[in-house]
VOBA-1610 file (N, C-alpha, C; in pm, whole numbers, padded with zeros to 5 digits, always signed):
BEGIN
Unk+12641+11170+08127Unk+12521+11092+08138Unk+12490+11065+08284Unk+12323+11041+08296Unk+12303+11020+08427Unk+12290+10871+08435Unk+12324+10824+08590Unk+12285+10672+08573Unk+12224+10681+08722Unk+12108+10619+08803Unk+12078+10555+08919Unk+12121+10442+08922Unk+12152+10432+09067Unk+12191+10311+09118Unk+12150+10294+09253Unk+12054+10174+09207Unk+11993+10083+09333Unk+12091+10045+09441Unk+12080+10053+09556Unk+12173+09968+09652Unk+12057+09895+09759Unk+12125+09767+09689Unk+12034+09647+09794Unk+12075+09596+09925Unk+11999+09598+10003Unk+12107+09538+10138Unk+11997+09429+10222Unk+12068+09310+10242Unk+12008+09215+10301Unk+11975+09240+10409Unk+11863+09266+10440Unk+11849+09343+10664Unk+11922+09232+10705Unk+11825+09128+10728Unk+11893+09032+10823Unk+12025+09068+10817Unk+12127+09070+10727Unk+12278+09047+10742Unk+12340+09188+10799Unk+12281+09309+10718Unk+12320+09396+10813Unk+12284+09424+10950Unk+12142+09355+10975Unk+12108+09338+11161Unk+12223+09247+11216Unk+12239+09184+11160Unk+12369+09064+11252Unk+12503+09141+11249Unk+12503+09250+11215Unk+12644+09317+11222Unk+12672+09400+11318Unk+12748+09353+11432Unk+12809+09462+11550Unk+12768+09644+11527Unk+12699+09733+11615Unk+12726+09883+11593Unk+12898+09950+11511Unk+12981+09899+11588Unk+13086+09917+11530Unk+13112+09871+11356Unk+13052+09744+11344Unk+13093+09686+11205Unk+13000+09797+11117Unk+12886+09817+11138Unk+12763+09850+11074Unk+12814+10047+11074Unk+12889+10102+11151Unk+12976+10257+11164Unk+13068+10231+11038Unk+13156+10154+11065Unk+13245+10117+10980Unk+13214+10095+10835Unk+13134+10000+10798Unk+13081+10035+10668Unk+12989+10116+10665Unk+12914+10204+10672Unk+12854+10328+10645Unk+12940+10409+10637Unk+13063+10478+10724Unk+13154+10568+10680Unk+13288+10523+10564Unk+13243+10402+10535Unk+13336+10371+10425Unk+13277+10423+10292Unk+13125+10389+10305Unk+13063+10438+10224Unk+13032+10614+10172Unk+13029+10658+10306Unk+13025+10776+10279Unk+13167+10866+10232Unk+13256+10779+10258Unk+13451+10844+10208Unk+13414+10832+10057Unk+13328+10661+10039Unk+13377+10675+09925Unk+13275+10767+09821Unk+13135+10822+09892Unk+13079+10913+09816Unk+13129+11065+09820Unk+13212+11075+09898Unk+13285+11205+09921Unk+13417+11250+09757Unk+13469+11023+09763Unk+13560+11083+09599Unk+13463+11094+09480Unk+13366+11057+09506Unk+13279+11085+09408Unk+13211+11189+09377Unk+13134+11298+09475Unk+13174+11417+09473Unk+13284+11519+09404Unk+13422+11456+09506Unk+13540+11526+09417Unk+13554+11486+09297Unk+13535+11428+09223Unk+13534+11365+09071Unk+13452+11396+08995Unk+13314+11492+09063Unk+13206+11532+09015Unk+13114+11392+08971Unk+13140+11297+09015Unk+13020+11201+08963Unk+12891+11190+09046Unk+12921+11226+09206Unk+12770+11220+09277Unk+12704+11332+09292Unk+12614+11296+09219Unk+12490+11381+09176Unk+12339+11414+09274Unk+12369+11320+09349Unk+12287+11283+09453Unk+12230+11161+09514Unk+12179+11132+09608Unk+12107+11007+09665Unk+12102+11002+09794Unk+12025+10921+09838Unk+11982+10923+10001Unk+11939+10731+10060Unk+11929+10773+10142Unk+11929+10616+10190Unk+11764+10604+10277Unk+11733+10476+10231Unk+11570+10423+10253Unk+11568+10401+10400Unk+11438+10435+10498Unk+11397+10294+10633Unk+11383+10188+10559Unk+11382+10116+10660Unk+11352+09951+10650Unk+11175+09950+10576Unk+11193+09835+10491Unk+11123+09818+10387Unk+10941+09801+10466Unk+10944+09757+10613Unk+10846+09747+10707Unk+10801+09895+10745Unk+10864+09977+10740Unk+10828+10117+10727Unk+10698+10190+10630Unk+10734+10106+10547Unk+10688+10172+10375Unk+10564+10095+10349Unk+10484+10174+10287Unk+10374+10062+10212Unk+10395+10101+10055Unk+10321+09999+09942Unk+10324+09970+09840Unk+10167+10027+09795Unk+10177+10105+09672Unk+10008+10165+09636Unk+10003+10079+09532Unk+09908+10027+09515Unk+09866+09974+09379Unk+09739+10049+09332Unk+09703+10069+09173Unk+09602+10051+09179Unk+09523+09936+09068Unk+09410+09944+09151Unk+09317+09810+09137Unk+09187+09821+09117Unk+09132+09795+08977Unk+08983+09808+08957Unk+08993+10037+08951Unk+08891+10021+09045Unk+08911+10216+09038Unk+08979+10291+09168Unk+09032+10202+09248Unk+09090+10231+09347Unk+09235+10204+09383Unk+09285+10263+09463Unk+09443+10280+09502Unk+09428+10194+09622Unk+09532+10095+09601Unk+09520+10014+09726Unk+09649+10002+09819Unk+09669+10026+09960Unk+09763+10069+10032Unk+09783+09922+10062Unk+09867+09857+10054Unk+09963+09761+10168Unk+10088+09774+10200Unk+10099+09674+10311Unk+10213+09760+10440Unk+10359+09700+10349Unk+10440+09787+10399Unk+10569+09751+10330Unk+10581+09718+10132Unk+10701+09674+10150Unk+10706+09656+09968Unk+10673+09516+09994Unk+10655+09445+09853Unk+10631+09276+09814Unk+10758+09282+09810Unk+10829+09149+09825Unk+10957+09113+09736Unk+10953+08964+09829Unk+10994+08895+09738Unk+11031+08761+09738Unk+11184+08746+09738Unk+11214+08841+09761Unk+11375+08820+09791Unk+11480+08859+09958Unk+11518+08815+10007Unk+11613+08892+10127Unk+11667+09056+10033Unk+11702+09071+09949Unk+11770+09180+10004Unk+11651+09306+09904Unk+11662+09382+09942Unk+11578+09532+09950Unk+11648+09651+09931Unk+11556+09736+09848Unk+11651+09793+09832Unk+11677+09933+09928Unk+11786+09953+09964Unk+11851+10022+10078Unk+11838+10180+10000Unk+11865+10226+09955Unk+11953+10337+09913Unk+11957+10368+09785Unk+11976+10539+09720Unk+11960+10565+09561Unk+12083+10615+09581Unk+12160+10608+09456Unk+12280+10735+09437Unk+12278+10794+09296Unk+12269+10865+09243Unk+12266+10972+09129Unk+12389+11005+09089Unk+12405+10951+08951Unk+12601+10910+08907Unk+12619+10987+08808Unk+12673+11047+08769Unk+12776+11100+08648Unk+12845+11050+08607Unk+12842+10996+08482Unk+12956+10919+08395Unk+12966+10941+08250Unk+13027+10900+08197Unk+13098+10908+08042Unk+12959+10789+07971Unk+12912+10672+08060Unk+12873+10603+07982Unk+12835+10492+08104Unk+12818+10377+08037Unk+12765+10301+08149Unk+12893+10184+08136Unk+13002+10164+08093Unk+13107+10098+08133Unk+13210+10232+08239Unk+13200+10303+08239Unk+13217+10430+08337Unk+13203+10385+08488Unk+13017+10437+08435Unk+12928+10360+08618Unk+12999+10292+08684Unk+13019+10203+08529Unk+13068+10037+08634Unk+13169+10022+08703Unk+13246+10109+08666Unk+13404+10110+08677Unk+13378+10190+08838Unk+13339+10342+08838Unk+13305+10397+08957Unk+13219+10309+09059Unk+13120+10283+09036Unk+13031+10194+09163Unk+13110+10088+09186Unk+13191+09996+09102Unk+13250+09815+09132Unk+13325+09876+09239Unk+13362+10032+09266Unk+13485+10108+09417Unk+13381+10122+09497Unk+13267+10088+09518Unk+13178+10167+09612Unk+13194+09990+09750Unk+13252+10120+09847Unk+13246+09964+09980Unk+13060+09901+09963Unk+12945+09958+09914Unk+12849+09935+09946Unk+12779+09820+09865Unk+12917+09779+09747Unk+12879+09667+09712Unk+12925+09519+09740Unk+13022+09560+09850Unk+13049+09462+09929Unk+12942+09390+10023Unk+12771+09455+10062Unk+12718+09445+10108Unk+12571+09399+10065Unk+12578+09430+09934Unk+12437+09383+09863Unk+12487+09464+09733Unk+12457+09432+09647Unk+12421+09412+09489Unk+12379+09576+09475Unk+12457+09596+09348Unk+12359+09783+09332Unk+12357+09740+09173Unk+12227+09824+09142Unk+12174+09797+08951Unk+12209+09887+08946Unk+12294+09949+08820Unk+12294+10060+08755Unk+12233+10101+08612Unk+12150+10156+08655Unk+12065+10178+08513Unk+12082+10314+08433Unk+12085+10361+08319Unk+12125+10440+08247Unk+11933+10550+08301Unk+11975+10712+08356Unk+11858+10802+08399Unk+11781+10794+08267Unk+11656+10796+08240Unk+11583+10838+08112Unk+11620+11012+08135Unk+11679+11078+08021Unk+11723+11170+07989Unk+11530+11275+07981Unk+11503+11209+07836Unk+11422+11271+07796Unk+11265+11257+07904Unk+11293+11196+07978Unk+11156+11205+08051Unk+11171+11271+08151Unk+11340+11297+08221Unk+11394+11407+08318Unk+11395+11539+08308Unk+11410+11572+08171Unk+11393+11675+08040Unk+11232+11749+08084Unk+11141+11647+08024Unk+11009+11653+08063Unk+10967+11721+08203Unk+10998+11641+08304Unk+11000+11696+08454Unk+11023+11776+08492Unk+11121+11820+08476Unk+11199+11937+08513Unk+11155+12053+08438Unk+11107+12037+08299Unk+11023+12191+08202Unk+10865+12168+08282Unk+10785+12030+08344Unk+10664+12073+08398Unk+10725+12153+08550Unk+10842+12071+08613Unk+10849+12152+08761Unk+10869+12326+08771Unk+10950+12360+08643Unk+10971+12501+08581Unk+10834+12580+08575Unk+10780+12510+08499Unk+10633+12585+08476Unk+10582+12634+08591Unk+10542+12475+08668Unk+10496+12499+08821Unk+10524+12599+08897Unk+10658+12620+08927Unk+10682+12754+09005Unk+10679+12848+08943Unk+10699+12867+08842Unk+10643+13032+08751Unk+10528+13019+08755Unk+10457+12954+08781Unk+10281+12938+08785Unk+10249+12959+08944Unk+10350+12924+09026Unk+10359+12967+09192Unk+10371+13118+09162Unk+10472+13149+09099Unk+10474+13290+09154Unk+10397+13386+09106Unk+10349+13366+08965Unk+10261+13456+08951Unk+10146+13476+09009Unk+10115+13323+09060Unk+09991+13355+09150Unk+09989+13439+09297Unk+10091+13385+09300Unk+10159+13483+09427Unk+10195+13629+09462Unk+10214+13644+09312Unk+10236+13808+09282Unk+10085+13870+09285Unk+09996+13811+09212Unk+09835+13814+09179Unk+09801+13849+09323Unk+09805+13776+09404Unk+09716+13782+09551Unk+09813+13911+09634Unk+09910+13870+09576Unk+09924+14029+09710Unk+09931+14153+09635Unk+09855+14197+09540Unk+09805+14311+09476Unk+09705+14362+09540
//
């Protein structure tokens, strides 16, 4: 089974952390996505800019509306995705509760929607067989 998992990280707290402290947990993190790898559970994920980076689309009435950064009423944000392999979601838990990165902010683990990944992946299929034939088409 697939599971995502959010990783939240409070800026402020990781801005108040020495270069060295802030090396130190990032390569703890990354050892520990390395046993996860070897265990076959990481599946993938990548890590966010700062939430001031990003804007939020809504849409509203008949239009898409851009504002700067995400909303949240909370300090911590979320940092980072990781893409899990597990037996189940007492599994997850068991693998992520080892991750140094929850020593640092809170990670949700939510069970992947299977069947809507299912979905995606037969339209992204299509798509490029629909790339290439067009592709084949034009250079005739």
């Amino acid at each position: 089974m697939k599971f995502v998992c959010l990783g939240y990280i409070d800026i402020a707290k990781f801005n108040s952390l020495s270069d060295d402290e802030r090396n130190e947990m990032i390569d703890a993190c990354m050892a520990y996505d390395n046993e996860l790898r070897r265990g076959g559970h990481f599946a993938g994920g990548g890590a966010l800019d700062l939430p001031e980076n990003g804007v939020t689309l809504r849409y509203q009435g008949n239009d898409v509306q851009v504002t700067d950064g995400p909303f949240a009423e909370t300090k911590e944000q979320i940092g980072g995705i990781l893409l899990l392999e597990a037996r189940d979601l007492n599994h997850a838990i068991q693998l992520m509760s080892k991750h140094p990165g929850v020593k640092n902010g809170p990670f949700e683990v939510r069970p992947a929607d299977e069947a809507m990944n299912l979905k995606i992946a037969a339209v992204a299929q299509q798509f490029a067989k629909d790339a290439s034939l067009k592709e084949f088409a034009l250079s005739r």
